[in-house]
N, C-alpha and C positions, 0 to 999 in steps of 0.2 A: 296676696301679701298686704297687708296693712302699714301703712305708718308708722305706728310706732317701733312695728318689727325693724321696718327700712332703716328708721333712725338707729338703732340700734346696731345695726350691723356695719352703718357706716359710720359711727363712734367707735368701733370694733377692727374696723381695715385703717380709720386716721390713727389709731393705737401703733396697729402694725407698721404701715408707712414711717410713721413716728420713731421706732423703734431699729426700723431699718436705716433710718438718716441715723437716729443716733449712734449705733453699733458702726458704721459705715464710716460716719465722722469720726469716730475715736478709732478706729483703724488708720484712718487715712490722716491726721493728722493733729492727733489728740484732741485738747480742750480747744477747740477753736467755735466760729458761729454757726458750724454749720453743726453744730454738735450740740449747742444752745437751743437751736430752732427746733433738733428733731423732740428736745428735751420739753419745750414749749409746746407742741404739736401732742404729744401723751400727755401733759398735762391738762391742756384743754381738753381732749377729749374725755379724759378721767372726769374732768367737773362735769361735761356734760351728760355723763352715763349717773352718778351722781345727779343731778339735777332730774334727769329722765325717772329715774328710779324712786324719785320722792314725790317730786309731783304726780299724783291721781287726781280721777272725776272726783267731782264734789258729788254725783249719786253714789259712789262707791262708801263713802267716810257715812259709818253708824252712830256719829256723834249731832246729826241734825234729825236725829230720830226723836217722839217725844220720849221720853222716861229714861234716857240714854245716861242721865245725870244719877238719878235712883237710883240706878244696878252698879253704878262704879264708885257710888258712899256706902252701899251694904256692900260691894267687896270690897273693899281699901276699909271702912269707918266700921265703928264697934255696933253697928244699926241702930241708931239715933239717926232721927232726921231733924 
């Protein structure tokens, strides 16, 4: 198992956990902090699957390719360079 799988799967159970405080606290005694926290806890974890999800390798992006710039003015531009 790799890394960034790991990370992912525990952005995935702090969801869960998160979800469970939340649901748990509005059971047990509505809006109170403990129902803020869980609310807090899925949010971070959302940024950070988010955050995981945008960031790639810099060898992966075909934008430090040469002529990378030529192929997306003849698609997007009327072909004038």
């Amino acid at each position: 198992m790799n890394n960034e799988s790991l990370r992912f799967e525990l952005l995935f159970a702090g969801q869960l956990i998160g979800s469970i405080i939340l649901v748990g606290g509005l059971f047990l005694g509505g809006l109170t902090t403990l129902t803020f926290i869980g609310g807090a806890i899925i949010l971070c974890c959302i940024v950070g699957l988010a955050y995981m999800a945008v960031v790639d390798e810099p060898s992966d992006r075909p934008v430090g390719t040469p002529g990378y710039r030529g192929r997306l003015r003849s698609m997007l531009g009327r072909g004038s360079k």
